[in-house]
Each structure stands twice: as structure tokens, then as C-alpha cells.
PDB file of N, CA, C and O in Angstrom:
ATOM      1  N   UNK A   1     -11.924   1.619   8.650  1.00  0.00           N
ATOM      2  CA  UNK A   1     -11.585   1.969   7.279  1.00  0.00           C
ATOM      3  C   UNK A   1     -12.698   1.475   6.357  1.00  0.00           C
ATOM      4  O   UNK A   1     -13.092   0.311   6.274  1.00  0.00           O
ATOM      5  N   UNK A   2     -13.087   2.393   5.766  1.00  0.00           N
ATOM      6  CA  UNK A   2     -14.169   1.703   4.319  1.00  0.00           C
ATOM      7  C   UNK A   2     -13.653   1.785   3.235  1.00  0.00           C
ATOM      8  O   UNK A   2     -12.967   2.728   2.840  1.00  0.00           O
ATOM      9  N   UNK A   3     -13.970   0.664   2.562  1.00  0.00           N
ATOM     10  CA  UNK A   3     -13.779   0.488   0.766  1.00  0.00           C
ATOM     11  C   UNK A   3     -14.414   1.774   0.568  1.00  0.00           C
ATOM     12  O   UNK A   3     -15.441   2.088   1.171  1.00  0.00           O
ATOM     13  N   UNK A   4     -13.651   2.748  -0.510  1.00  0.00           N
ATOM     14  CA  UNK A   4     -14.096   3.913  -1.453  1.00  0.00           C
ATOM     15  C   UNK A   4     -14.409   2.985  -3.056  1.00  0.00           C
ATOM     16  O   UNK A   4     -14.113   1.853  -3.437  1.00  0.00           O
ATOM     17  N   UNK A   5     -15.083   4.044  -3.625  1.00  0.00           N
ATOM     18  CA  UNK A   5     -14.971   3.674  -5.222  1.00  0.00           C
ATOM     19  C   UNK A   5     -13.748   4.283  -5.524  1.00  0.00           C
ATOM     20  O   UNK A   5     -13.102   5.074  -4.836  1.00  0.00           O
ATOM     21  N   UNK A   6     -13.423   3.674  -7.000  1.00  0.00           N
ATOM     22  CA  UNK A   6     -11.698   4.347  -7.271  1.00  0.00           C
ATOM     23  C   UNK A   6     -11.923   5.692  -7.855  1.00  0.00           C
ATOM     24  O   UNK A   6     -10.953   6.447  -7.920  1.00  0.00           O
ATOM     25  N   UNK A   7     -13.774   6.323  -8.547  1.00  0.00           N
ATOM     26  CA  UNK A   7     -13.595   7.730  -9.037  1.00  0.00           C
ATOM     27  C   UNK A   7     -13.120   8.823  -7.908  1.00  0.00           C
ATOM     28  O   UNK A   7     -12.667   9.939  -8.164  1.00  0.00           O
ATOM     29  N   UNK A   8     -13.334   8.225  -6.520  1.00  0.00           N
ATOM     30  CA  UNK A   8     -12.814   9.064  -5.422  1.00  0.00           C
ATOM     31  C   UNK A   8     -12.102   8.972  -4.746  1.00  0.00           C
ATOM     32  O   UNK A   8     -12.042   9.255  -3.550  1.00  0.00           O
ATOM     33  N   UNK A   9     -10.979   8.259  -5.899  1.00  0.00           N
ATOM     34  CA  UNK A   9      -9.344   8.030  -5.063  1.00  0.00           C
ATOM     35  C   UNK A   9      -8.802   9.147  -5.538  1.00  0.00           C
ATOM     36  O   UNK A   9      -9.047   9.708  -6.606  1.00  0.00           O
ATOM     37  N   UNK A  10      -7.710   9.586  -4.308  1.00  0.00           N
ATOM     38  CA  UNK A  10      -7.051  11.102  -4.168  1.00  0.00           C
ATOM     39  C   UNK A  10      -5.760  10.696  -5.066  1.00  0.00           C
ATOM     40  O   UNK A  10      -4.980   9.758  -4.900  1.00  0.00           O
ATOM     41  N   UNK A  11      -5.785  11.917  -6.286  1.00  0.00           N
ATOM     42  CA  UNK A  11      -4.615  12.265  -6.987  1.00  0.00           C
ATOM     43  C   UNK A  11      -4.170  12.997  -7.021  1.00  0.00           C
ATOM     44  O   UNK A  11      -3.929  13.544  -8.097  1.00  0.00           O
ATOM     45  N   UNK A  12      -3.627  13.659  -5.427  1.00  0.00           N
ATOM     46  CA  UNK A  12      -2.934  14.374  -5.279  1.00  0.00           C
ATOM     47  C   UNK A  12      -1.862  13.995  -4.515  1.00  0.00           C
ATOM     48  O   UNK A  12      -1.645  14.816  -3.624  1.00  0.00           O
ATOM     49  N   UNK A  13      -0.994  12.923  -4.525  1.00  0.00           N
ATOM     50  CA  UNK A  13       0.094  12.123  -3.788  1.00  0.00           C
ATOM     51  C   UNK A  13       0.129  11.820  -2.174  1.00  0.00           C
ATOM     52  O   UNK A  13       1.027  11.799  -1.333  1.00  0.00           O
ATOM     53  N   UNK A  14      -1.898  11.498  -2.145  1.00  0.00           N
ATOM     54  CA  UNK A  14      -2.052  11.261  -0.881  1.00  0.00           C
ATOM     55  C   UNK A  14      -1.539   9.522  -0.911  1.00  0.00           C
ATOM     56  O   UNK A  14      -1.472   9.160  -2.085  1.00  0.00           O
ATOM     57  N   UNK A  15      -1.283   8.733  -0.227  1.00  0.00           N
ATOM     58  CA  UNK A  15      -0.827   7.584   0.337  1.00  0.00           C
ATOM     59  C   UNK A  15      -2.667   6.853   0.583  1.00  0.00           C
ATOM     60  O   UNK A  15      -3.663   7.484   0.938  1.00  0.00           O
ATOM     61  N   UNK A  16      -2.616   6.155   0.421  1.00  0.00           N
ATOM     62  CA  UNK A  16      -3.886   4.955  -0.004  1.00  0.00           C
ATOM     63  C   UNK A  16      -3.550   3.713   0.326  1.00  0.00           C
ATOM     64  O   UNK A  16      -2.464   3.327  -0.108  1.00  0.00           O
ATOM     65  N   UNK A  17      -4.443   2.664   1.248  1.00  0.00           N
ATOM     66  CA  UNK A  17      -4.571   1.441   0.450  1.00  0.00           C
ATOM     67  C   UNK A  17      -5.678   1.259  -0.306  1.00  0.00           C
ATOM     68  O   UNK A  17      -6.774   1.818  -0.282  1.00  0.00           O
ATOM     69  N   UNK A  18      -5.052   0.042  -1.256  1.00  0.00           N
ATOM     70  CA  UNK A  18      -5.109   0.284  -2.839  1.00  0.00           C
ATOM     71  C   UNK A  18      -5.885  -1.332  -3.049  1.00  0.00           C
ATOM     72  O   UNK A  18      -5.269  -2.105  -2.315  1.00  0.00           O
ATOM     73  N   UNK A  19      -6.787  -1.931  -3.647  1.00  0.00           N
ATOM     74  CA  UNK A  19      -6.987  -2.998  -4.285  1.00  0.00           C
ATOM     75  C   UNK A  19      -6.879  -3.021  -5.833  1.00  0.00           C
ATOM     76  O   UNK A  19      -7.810  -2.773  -6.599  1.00  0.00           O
ATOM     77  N   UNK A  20      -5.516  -3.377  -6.213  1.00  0.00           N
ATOM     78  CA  UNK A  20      -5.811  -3.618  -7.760  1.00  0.00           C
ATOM     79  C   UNK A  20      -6.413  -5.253  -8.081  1.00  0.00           C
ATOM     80  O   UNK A  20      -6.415  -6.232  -7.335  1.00  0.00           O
ATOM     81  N   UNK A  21      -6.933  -5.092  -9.566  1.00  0.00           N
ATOM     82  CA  UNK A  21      -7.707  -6.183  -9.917  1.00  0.00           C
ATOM     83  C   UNK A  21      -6.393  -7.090 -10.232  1.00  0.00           C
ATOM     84  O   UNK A  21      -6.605  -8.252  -9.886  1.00  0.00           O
ATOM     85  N   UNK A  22      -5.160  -6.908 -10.761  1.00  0.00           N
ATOM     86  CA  UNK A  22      -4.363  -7.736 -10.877  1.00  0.00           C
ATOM     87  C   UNK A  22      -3.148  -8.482  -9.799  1.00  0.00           C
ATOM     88  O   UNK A  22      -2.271  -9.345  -9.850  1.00  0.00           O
ATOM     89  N   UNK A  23      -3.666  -7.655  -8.965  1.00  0.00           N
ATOM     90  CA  UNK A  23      -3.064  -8.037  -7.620  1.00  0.00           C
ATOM     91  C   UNK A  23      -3.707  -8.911  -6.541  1.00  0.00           C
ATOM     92  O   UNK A  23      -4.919  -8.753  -6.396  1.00  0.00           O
ATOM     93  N   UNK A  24      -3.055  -9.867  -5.710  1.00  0.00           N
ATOM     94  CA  UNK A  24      -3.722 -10.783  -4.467  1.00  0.00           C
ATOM     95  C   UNK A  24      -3.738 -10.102  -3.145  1.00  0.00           C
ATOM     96  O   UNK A  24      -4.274 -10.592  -2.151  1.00  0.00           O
ATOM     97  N   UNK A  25      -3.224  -9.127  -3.167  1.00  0.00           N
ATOM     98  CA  UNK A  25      -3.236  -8.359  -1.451  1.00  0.00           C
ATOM     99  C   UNK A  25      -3.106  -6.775  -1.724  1.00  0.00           C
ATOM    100  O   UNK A  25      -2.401  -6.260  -2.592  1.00  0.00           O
ATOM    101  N   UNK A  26      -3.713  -6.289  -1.045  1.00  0.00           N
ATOM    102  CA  UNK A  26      -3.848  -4.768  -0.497  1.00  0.00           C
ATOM    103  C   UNK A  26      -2.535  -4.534  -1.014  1.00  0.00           C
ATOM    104  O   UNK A  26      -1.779  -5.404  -1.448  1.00  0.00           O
ATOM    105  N   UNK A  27      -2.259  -3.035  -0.926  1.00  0.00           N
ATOM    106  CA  UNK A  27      -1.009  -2.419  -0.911  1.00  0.00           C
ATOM    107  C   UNK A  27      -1.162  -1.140  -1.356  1.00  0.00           C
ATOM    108  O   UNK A  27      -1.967  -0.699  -2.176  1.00  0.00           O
ATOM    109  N   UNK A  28       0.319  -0.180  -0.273  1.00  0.00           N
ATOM    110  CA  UNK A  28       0.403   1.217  -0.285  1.00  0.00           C
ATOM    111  C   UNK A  28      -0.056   1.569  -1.374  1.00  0.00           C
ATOM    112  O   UNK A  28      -0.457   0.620  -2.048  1.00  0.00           O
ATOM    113  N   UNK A  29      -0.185   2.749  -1.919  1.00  0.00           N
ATOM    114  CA  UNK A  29      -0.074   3.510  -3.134  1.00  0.00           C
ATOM    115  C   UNK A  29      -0.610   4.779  -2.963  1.00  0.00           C
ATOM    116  O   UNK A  29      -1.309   5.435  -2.191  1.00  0.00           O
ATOM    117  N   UNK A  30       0.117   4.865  -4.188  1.00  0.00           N
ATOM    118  CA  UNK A  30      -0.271   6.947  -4.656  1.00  0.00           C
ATOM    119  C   UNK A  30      -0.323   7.394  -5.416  1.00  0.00           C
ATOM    120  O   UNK A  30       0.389   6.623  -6.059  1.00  0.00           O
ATOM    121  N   UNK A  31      -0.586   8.125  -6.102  1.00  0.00           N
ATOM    122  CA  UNK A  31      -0.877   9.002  -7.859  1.00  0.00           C
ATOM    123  C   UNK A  31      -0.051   9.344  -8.308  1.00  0.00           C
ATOM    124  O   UNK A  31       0.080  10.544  -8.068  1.00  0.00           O
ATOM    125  N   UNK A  32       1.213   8.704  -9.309  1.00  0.00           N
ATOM    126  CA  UNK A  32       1.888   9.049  -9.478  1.00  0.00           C
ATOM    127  C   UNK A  32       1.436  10.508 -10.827  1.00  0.00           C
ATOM    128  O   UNK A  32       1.240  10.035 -11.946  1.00  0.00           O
ATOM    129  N   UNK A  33       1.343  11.479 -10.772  1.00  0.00           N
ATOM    130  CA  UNK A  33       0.722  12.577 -11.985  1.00  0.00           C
ATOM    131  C   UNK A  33       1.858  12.157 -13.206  1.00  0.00           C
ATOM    132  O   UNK A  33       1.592  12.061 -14.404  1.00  0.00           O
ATOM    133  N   UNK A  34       2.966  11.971 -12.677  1.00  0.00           N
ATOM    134  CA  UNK A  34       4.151  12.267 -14.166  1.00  0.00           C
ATOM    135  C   UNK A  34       3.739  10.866 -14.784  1.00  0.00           C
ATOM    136  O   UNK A  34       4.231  10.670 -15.896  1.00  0.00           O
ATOM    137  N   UNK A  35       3.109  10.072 -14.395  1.00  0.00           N
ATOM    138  CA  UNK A  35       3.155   9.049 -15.517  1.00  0.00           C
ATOM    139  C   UNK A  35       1.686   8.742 -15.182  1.00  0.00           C
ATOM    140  O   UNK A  35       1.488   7.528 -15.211  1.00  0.00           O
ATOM    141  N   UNK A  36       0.737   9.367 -14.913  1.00  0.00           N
ATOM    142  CA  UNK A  36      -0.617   9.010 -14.755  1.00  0.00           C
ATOM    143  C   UNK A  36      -0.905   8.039 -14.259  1.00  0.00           C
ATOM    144  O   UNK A  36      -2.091   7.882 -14.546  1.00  0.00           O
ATOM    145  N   UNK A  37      -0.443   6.899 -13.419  1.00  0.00           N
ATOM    146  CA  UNK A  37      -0.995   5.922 -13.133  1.00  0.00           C
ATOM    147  C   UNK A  37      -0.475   5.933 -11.688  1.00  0.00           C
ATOM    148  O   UNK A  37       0.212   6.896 -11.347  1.00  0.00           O
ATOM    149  N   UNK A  38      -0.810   4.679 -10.556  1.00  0.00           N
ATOM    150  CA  UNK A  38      -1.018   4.367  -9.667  1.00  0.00           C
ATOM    151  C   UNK A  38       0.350   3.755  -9.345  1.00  0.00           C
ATOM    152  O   UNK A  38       0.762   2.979 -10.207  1.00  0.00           O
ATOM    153  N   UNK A  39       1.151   3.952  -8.260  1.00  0.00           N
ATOM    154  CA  UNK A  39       2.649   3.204  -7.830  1.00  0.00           C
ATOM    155  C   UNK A  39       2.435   2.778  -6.566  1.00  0.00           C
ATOM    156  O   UNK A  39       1.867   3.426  -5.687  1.00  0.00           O
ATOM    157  N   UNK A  40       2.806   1.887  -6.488  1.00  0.00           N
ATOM    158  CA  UNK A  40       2.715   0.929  -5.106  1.00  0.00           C
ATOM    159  C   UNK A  40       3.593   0.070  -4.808  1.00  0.00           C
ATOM    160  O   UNK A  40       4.028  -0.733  -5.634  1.00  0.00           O
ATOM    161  N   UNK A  41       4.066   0.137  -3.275  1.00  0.00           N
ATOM    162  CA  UNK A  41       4.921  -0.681  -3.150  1.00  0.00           C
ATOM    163  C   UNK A  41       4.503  -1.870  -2.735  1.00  0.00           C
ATOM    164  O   UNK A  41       3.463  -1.831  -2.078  1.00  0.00           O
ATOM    165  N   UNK A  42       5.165  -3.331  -2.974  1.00  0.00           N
ATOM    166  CA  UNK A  42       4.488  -4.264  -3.593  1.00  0.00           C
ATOM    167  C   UNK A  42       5.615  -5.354  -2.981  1.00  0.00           C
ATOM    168  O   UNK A  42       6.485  -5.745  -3.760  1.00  0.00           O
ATOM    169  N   UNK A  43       5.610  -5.956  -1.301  1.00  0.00           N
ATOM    170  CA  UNK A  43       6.536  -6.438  -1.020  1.00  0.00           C
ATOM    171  C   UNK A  43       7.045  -7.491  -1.579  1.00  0.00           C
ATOM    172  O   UNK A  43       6.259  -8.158  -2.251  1.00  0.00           O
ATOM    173  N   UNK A  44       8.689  -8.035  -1.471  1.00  0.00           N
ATOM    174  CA  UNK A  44       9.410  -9.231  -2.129  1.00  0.00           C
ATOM    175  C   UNK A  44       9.855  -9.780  -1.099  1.00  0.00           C
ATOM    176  O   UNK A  44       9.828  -9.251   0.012  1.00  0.00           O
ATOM    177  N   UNK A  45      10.383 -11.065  -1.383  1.00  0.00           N
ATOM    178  CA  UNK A  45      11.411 -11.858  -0.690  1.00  0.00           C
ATOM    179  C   UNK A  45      12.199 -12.584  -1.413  1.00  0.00           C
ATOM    180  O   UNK A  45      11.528 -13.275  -2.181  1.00  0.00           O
ATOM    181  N   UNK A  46      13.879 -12.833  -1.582  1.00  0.00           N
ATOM    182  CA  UNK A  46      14.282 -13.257  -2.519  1.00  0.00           C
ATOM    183  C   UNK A  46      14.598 -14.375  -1.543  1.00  0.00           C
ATOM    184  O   UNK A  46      14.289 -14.361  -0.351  1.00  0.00           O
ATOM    185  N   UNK A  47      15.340 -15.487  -2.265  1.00  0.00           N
ATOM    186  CA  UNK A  47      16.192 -16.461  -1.780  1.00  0.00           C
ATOM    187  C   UNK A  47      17.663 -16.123  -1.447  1.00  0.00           C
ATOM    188  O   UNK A  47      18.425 -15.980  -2.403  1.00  0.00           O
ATOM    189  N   UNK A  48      18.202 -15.961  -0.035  1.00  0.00           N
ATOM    190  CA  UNK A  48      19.414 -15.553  -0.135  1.00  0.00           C
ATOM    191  C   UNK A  48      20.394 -16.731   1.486  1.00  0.00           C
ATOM    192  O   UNK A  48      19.881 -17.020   2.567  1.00  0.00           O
ATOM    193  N   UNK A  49      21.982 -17.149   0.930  1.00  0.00           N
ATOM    194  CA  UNK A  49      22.294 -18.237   1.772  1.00  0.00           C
ATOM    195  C   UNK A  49      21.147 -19.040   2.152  1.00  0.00           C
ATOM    196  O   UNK A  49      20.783 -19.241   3.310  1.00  0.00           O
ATOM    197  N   UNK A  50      20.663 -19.437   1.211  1.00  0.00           N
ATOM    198  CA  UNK A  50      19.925 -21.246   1.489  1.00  0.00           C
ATOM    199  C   UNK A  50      18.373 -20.363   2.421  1.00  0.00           C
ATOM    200  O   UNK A  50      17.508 -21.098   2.897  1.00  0.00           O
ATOM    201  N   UNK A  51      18.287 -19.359   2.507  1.00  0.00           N
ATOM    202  CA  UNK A  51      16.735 -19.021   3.116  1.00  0.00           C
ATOM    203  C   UNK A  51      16.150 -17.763   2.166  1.00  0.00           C
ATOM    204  O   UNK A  51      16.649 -16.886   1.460  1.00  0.00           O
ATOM    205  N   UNK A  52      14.967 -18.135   2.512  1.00  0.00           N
ATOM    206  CA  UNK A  52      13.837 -17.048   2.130  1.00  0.00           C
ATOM    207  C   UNK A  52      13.826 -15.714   3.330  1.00  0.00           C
ATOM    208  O   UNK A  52      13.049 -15.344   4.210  1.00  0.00           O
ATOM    209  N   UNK A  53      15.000 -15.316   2.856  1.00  0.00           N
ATOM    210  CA  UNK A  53      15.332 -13.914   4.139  1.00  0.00           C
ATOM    211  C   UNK A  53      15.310 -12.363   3.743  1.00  0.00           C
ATOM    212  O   UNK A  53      15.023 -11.386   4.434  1.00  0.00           O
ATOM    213  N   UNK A  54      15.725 -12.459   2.347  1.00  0.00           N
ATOM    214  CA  UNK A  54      16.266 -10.873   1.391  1.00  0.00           C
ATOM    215  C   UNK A  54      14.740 -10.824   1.444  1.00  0.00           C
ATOM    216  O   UNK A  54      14.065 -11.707   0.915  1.00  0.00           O
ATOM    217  N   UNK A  55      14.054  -9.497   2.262  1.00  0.00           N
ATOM    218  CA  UNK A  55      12.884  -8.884   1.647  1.00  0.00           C
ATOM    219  C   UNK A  55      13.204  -7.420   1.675  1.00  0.00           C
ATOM    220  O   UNK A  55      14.135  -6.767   2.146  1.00  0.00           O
ATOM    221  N   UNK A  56      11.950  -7.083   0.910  1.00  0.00           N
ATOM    222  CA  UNK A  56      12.221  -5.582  -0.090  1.00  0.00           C
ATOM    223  C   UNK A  56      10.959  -5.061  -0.587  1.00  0.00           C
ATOM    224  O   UNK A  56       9.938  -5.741  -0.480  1.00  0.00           O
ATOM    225  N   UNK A  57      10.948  -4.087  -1.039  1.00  0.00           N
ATOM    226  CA  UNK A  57       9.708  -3.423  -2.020  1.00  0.00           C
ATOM    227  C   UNK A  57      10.539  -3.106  -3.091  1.00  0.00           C
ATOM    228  O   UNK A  57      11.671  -2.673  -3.303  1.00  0.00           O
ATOM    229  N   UNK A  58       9.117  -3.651  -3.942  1.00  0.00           N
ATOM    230  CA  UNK A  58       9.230  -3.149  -5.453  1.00  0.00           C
ATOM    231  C   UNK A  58       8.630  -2.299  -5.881  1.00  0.00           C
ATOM    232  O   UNK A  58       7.542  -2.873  -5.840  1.00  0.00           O
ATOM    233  N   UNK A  59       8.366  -1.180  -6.356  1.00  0.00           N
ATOM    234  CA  UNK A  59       7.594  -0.066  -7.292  1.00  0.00           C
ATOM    235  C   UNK A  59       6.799  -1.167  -8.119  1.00  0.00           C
ATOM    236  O   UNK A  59       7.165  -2.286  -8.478  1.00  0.00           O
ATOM    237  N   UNK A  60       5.405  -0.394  -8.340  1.00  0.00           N
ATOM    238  CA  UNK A  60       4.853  -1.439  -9.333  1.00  0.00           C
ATOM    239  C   UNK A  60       3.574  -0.447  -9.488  1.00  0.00           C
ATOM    240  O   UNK A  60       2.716  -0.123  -8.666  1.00  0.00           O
ATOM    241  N   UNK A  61       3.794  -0.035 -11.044  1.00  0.00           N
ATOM    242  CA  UNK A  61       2.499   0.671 -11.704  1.00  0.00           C
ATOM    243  C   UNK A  61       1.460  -0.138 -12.183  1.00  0.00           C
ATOM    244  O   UNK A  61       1.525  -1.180 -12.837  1.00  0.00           O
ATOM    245  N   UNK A  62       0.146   0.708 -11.618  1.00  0.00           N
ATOM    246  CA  UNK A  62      -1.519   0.309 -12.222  1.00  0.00           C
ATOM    247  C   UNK A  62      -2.017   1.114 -12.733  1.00  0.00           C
ATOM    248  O   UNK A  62      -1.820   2.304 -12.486  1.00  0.00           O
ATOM    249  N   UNK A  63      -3.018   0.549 -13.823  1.00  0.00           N
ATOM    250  CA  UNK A  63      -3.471   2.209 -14.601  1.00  0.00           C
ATOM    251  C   UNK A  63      -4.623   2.615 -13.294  1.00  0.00           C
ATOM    252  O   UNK A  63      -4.553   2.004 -12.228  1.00  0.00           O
ATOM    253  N   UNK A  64      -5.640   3.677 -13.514  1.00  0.00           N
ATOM    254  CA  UNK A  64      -6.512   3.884 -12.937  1.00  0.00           C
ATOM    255  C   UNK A  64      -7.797   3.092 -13.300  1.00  0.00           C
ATOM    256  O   UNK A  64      -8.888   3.215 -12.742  1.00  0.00           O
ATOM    257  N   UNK A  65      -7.437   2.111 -14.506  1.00  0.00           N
ATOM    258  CA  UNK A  65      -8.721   1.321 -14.571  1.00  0.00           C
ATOM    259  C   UNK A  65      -8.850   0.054 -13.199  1.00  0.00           C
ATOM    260  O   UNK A  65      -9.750  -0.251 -12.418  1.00  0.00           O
ATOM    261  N   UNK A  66      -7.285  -0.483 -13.458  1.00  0.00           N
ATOM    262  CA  UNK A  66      -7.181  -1.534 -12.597  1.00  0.00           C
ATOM    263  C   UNK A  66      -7.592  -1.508 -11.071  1.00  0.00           C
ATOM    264  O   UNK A  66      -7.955  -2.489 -10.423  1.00  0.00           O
ATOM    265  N   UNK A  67      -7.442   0.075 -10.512  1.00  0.00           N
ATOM    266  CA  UNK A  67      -7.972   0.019  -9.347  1.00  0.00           C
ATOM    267  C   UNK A  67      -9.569  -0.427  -8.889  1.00  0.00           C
ATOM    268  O   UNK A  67     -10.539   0.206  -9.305  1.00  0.00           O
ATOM    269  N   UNK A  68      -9.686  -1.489  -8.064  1.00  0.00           N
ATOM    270  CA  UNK A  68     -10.978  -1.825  -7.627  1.00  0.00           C
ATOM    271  C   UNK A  68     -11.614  -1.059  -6.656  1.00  0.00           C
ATOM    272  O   UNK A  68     -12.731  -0.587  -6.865  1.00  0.00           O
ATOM    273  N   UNK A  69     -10.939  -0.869  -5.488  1.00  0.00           N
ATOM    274  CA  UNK A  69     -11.195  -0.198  -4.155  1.00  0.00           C
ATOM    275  C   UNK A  69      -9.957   0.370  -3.561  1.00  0.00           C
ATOM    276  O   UNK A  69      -8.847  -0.142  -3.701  1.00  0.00           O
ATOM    277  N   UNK A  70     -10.298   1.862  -2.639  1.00  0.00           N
ATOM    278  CA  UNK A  70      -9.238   1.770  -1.892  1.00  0.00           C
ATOM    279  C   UNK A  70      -9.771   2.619  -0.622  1.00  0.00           C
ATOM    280  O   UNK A  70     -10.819   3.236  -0.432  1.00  0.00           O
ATOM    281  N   UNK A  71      -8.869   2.445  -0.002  1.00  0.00           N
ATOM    282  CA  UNK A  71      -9.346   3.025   1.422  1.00  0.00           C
ATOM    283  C   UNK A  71      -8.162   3.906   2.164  1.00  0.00           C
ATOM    284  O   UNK A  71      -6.941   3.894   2.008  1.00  0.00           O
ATOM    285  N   UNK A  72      -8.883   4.556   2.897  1.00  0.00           N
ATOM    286  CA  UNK A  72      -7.668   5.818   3.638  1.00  0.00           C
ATOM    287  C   UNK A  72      -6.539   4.974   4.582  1.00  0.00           C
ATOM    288  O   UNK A  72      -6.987   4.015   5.210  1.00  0.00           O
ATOM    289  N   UNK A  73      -5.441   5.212   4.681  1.00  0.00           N
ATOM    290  CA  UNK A  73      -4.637   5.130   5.967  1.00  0.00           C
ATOM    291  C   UNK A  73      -4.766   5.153   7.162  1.00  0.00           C
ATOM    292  O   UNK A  73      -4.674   6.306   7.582  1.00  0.00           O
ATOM    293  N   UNK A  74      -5.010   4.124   8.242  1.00  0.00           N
ATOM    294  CA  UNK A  74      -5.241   4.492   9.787  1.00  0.00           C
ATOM    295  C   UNK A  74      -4.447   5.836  10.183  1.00  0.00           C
ATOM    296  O   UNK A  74      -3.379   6.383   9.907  1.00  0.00           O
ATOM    297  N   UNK A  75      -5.303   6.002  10.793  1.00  0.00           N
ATOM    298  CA  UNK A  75      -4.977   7.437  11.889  1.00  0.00           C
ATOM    299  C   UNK A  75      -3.555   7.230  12.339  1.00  0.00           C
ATOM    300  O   UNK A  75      -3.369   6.574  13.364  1.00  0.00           O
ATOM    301  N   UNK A  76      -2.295   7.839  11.517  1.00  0.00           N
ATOM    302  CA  UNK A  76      -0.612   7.764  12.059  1.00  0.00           C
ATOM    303  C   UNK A  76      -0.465   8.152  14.020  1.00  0.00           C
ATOM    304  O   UNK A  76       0.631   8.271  14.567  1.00  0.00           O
ATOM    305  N   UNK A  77      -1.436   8.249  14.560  1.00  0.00           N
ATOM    306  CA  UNK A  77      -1.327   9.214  15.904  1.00  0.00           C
ATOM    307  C   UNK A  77      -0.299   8.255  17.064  1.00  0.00           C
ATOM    308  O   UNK A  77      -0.828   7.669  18.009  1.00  0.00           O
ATOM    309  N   UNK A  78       1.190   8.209  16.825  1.00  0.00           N
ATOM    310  CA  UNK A  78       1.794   7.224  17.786  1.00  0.00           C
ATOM    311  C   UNK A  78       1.633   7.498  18.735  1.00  0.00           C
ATOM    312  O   UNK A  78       1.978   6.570  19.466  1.00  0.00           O
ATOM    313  N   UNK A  79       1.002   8.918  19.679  1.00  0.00           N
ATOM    314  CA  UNK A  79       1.228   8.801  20.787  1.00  0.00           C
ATOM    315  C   UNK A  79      -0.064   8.087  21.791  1.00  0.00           C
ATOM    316  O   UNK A  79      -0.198   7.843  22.990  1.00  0.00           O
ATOM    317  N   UNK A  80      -1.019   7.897  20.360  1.00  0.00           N
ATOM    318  CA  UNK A  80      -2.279   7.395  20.882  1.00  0.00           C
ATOM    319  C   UNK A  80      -1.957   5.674  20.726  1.00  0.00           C
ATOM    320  O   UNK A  80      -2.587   4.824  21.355  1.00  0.00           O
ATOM    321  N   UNK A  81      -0.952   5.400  19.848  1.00  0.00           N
ATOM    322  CA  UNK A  81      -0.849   3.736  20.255  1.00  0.00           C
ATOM    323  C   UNK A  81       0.060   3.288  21.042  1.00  0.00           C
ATOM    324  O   UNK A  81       1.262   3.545  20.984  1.00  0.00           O
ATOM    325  N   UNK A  82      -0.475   2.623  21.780  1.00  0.00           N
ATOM    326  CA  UNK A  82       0.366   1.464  22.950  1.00  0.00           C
ATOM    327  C   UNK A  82      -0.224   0.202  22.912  1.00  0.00           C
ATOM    328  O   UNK A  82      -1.405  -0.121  22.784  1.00  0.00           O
ATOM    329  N   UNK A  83       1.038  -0.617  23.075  1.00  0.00           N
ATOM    330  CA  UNK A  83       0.847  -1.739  23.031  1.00  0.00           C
ATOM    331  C   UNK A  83      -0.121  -2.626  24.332  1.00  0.00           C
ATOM    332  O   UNK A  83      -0.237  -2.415  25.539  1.00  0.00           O
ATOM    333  N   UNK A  84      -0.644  -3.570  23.507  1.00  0.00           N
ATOM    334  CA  UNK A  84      -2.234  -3.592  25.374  1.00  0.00           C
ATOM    335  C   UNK A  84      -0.726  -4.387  26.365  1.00  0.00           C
ATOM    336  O   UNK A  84      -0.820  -4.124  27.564  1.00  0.00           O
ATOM    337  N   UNK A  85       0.125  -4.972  26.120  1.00  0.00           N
ATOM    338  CA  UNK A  85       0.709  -5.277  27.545  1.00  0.00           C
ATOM    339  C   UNK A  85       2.094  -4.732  27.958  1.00  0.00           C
ATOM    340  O   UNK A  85       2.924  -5.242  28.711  1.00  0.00           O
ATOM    341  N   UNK A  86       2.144  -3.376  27.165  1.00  0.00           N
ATOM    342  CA  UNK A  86       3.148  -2.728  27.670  1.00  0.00           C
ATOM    343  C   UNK A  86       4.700  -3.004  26.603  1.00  0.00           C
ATOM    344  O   UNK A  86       5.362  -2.109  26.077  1.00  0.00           O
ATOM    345  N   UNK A  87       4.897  -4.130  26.544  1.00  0.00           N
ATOM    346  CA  UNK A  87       6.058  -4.293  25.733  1.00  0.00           C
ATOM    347  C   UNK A  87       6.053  -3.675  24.248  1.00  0.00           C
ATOM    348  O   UNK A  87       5.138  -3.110  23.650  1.00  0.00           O
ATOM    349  N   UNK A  88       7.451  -3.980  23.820  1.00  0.00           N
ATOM    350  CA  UNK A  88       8.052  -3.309  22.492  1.00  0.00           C
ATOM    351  C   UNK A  88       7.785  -4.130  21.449  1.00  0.00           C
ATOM    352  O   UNK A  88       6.932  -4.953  21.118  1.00  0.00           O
ATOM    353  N   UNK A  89       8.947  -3.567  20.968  1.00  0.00           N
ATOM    354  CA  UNK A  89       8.640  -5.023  19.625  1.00  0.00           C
ATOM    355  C   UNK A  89       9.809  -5.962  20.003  1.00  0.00           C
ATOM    356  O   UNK A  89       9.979  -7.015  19.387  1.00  0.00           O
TER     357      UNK A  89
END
């Protein structure tokens, strides 16, 4: 995968990872057109019965300035991945 510049990030609701400048880690995203900017899901974890267990995604808009870099999606091809020792998850 290579870092792109963001003038040649796809706004046409292709799926991206995304570096925004206000963000600490990578994450999905896509063009949202109806509100012009960038949506990404942006994982959580809440506190729930005494542990850090409730996780989730949040929606979370960037303009197109904020984007730094982004890069295409690995190749989805499941039938080309296997695990190297055979087991599942």
C-alpha cells in the first residue's frame, strides 16, 4: 500500500484508509458528497460491568483539508488468504 496525496483521494464512495491531521491512527473512510466531507469510522470502547469491553464505531466527519494521506484497501481476495498454520480464528 502507498501513501497517496489527498488531491487524489477518490470521491466517489470508494472506501480508503485515511490519515487525518486531527486524528492518532489510520482509519476507514469515504466521501461522503451530501455533506462534502470525509466519514470514518473511528473505533470506541466504553466502560461496561467494571471492564473496558463495550466496543463500537463512531461516524466521525473531516473536511478535505484535514486529510494528510490516504491509501487504497488491501486486495479483499478471501480465497487467496489462508492462514500460514492452517487454523481459524
Amino acid at each position: 500500500m502507498k501513501k497517496q496525496l489527498p488531491i487524489d483521494a477518490p470521491t466517489n464512495g470508494t472506501m480508503i484508509l485515511a490519515q487525518f491531521e486531527t486524528m492518532p491512527t489510520v482509519l476507514a473512510a469515504m466521501w461522503n458528497g451530501g455533506d462534502e466531507k470525509w466519514v470514518a469510522a473511528n473505533p470506541q470502547t466504553d466502560f461496561f460491568k467494571d471492564e473496558w469491553i463495550d466496543t463500537y464505531f463512531e461516524s466521525d466527519y473531516f473536511s478535505h483539508q484535514d486529510l494528510v494521506w490516504w491509501c487504497e484497501l488491501p486486495d479483499g481476495d478471501m480465497d487467496q488468504a489462508k492462514p500460514e498454520d492452517g487454523g481459524g480464528v
